[in-house]
VMD Tcl script that builds the backbone (N, CA, C; Angstrom):
set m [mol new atoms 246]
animate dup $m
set s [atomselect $m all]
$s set {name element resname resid chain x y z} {
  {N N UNK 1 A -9.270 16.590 -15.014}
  {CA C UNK 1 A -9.549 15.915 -13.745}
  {C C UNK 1 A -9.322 14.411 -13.920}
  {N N UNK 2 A -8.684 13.932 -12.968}
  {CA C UNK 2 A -8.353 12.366 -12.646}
  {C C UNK 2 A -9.788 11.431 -12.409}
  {N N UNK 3 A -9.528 10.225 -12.650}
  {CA C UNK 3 A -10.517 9.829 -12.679}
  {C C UNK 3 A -10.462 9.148 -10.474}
  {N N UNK 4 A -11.420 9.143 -10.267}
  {CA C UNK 4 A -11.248 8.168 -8.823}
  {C C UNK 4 A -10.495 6.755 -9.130}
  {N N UNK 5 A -9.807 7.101 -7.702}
  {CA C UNK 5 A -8.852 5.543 -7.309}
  {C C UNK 5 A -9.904 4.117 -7.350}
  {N N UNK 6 A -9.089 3.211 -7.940}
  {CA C UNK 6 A -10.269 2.298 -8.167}
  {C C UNK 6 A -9.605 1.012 -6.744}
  {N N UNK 7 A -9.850 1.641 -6.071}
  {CA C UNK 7 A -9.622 0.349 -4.456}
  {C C UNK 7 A -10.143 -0.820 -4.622}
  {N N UNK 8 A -10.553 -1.371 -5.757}
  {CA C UNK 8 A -11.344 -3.041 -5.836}
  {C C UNK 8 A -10.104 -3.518 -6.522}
  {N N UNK 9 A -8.930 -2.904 -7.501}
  {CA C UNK 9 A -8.083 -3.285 -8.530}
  {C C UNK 9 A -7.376 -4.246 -7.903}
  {N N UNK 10 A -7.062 -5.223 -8.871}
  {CA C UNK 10 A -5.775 -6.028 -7.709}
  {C C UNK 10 A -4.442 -5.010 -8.064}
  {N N UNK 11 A -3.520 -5.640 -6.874}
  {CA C UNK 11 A -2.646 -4.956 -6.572}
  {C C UNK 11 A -1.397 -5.413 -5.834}
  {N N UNK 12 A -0.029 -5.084 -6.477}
  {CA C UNK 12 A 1.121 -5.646 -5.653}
  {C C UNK 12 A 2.082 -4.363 -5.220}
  {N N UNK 13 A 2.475 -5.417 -3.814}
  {CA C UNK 13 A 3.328 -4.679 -2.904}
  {C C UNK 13 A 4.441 -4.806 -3.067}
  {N N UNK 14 A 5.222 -3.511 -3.274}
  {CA C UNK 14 A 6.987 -3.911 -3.408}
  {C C UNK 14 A 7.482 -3.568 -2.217}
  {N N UNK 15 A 7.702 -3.500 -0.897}
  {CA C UNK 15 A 8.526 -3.238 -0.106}
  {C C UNK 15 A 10.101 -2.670 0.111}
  {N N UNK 16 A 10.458 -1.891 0.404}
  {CA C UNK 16 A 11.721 -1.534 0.801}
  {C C UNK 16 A 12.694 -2.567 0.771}
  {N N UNK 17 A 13.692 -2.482 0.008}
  {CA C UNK 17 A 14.605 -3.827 0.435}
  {C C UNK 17 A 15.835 -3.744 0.963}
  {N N UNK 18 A 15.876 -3.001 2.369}
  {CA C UNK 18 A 16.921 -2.466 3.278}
  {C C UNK 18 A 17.339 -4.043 4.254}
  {N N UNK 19 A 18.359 -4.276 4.591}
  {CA C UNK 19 A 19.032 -4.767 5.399}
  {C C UNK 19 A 18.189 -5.460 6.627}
  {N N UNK 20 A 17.088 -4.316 6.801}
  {CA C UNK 20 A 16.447 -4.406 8.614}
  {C C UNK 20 A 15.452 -5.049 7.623}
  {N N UNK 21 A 14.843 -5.262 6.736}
  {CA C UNK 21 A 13.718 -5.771 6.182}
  {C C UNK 21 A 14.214 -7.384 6.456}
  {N N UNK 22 A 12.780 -8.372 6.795}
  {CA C UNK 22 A 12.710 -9.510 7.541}
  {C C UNK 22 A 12.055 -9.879 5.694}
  {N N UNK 23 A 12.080 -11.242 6.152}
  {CA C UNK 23 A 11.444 -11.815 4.569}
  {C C UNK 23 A 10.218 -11.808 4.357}
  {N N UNK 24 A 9.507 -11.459 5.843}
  {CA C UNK 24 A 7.664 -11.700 5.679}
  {C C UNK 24 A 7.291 -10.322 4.969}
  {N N UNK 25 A 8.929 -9.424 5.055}
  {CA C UNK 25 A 8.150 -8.371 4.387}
  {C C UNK 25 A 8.765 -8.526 3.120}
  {N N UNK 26 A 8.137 -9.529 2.264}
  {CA C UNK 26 A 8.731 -9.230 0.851}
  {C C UNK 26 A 7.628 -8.918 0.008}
  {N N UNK 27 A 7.637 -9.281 -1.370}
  {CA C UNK 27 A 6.732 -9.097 -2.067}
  {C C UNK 27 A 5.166 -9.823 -2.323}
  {N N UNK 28 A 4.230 -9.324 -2.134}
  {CA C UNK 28 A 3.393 -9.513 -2.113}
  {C C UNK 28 A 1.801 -9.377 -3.185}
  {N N UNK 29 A 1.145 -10.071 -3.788}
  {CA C UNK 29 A 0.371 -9.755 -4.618}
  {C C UNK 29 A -1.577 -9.737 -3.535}
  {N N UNK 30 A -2.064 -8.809 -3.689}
  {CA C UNK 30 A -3.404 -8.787 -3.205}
  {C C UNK 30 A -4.452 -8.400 -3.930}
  {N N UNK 31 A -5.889 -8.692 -3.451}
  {CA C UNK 31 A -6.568 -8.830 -4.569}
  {C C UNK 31 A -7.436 -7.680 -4.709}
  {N N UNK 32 A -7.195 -6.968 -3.722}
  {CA C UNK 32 A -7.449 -5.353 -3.986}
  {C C UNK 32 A -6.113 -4.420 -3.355}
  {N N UNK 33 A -6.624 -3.346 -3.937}
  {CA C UNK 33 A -5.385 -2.409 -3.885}
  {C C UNK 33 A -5.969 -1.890 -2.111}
  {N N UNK 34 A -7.157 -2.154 -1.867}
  {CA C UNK 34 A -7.471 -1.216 -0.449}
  {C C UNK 34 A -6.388 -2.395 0.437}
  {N N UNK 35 A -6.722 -3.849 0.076}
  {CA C UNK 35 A -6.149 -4.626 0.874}
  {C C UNK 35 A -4.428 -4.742 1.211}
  {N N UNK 36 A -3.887 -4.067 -0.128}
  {CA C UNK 36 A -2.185 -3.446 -0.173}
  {C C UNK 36 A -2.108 -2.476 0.725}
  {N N UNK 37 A -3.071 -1.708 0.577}
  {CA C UNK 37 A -2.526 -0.351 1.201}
  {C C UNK 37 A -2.657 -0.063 2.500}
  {N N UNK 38 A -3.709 -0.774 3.079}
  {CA C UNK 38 A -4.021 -1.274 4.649}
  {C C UNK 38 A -2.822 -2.097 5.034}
  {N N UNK 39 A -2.645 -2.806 4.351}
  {CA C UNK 39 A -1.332 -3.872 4.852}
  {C C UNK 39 A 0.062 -2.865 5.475}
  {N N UNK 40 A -0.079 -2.246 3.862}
  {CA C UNK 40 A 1.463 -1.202 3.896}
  {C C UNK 40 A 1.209 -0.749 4.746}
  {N N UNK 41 A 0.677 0.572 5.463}
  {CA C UNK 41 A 0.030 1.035 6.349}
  {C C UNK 41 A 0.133 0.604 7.565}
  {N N UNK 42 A -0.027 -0.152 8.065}
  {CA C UNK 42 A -0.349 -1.118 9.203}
  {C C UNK 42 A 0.403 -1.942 9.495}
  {N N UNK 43 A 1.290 -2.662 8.811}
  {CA C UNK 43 A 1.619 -3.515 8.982}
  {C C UNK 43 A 3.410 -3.926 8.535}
  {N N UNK 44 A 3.489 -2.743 7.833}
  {CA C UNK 44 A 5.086 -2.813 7.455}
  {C C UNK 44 A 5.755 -2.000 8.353}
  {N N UNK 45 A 7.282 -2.343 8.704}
  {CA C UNK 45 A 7.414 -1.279 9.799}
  {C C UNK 45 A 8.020 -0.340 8.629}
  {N N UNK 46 A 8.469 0.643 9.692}
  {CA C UNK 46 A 8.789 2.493 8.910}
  {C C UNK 46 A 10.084 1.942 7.798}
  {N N UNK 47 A 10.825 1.037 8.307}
  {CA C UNK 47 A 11.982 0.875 7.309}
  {C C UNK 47 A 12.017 0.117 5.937}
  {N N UNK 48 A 10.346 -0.707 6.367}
  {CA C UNK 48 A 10.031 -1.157 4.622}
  {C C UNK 48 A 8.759 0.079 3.998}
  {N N UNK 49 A 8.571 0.462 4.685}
  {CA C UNK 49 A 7.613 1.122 4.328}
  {C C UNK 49 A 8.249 2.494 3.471}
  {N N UNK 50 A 8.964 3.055 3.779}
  {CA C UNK 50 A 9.669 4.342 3.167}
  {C C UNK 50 A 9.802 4.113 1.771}
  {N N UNK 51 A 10.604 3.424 1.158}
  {CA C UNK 51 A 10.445 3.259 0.226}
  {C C UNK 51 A 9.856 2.271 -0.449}
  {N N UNK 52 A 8.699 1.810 -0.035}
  {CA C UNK 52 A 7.605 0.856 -0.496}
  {C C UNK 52 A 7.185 1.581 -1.799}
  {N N UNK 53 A 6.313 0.578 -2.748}
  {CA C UNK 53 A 5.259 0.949 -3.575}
  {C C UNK 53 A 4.387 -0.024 -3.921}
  {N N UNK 54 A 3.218 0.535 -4.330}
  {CA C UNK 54 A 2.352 -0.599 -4.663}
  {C C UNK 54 A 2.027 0.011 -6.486}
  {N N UNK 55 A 1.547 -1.415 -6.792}
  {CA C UNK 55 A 2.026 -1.074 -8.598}
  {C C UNK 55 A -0.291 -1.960 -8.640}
  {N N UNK 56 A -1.009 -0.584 -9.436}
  {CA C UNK 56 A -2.074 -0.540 -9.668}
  {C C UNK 56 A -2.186 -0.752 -10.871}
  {N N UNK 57 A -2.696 -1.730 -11.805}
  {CA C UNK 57 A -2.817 -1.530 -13.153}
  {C C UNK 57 A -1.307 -0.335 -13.630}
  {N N UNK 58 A -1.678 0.561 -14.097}
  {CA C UNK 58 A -0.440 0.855 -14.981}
  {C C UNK 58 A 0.031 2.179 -13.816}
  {N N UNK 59 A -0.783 2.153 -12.483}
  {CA C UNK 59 A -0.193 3.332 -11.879}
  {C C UNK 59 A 0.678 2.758 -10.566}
  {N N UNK 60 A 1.971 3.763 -10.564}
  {CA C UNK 60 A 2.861 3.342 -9.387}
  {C C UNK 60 A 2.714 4.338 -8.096}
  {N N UNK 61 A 2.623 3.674 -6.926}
  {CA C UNK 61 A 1.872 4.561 -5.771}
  {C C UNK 61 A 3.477 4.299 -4.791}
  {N N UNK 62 A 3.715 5.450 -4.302}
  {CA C UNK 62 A 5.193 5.574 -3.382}
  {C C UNK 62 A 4.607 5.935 -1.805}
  {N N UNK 63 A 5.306 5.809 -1.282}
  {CA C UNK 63 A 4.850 5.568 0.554}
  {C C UNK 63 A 4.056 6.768 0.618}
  {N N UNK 64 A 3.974 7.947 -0.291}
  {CA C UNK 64 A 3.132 9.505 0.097}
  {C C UNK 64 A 2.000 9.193 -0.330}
  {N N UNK 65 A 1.663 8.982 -1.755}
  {CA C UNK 65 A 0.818 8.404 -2.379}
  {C C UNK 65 A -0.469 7.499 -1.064}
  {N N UNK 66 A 0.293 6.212 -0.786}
  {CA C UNK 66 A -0.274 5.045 -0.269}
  {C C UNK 66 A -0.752 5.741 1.131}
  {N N UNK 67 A 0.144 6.385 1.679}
  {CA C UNK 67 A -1.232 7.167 2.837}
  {C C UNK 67 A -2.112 7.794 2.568}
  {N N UNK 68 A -1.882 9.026 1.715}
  {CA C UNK 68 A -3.141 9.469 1.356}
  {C C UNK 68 A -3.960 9.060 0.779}
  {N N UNK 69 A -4.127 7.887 0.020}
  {CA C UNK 69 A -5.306 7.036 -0.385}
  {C C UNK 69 A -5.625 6.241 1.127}
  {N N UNK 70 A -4.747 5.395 1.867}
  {CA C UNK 70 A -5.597 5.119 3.024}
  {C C UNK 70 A -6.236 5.941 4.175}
  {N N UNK 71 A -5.858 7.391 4.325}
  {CA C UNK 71 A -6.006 8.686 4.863}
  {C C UNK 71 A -7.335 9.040 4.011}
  {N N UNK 72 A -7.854 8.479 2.961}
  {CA C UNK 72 A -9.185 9.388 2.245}
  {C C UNK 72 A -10.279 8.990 2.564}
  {N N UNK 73 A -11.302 9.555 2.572}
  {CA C UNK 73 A -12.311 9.395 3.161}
  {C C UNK 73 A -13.034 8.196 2.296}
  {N N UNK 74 A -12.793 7.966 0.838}
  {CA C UNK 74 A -13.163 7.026 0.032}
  {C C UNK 74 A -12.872 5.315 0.184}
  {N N UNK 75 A -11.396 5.804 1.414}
  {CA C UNK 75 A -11.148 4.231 1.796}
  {C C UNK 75 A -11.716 3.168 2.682}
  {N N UNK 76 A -11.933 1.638 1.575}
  {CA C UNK 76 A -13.883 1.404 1.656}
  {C C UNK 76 A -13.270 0.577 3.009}
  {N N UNK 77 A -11.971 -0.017 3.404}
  {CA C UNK 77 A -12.082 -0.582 4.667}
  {C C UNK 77 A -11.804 -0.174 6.337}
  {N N UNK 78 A -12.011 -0.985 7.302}
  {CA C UNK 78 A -11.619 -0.566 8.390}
  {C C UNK 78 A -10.502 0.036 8.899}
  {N N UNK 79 A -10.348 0.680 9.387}
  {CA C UNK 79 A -8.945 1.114 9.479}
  {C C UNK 79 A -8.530 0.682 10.974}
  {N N UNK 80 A -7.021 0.128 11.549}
  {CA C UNK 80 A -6.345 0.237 12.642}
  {C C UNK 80 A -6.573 1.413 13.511}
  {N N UNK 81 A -7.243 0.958 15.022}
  {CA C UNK 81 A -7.869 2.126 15.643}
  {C C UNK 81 A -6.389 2.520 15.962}
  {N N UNK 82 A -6.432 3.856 16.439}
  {CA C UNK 82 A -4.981 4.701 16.192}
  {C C UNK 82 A -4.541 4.255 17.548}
}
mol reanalyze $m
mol bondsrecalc $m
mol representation Tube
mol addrep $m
């Protein structure tokens, strides 16, 4: 068994680096991983987001990954009302 996601970790965002990607969506460092993954989530459109990742201590999280940690019930922030 895995140990639980540690959502306090800092954490950086790699974004998609397609053509339609604007520069605000570039790379990004945050100081928790909940605060990456809300961002990604929310705030990247679908064409940086696809192949996004966010890089956790030694683990690499891909756009499937990064929803279902913001999709879990463990995720400690607010979420974008739908």
């Amino acid at each position: 068994m895995s140990s639980p996601f540690d959502y306090r970790a800092p954490a950086e965002l790699f974004p998609s680096r397609g053509r339609k990607t604007n520069r605000q969506m570039a790379y990004r460092r945050f100081s928790t991983a909940a605060e990456a993954i809300r961002f990604a989530v929310e705030e990247l459109p679908d064409s940086a987001f696809l192949g996004a990742y966010i890089q956790v201590e030694d683990a690499r999280l891909d756009s499937a990954a990064i929803r279902r940690l913001y999709g879990s019930e463990q995720f400690p922030l607010k979420r974008k009302a739908a």
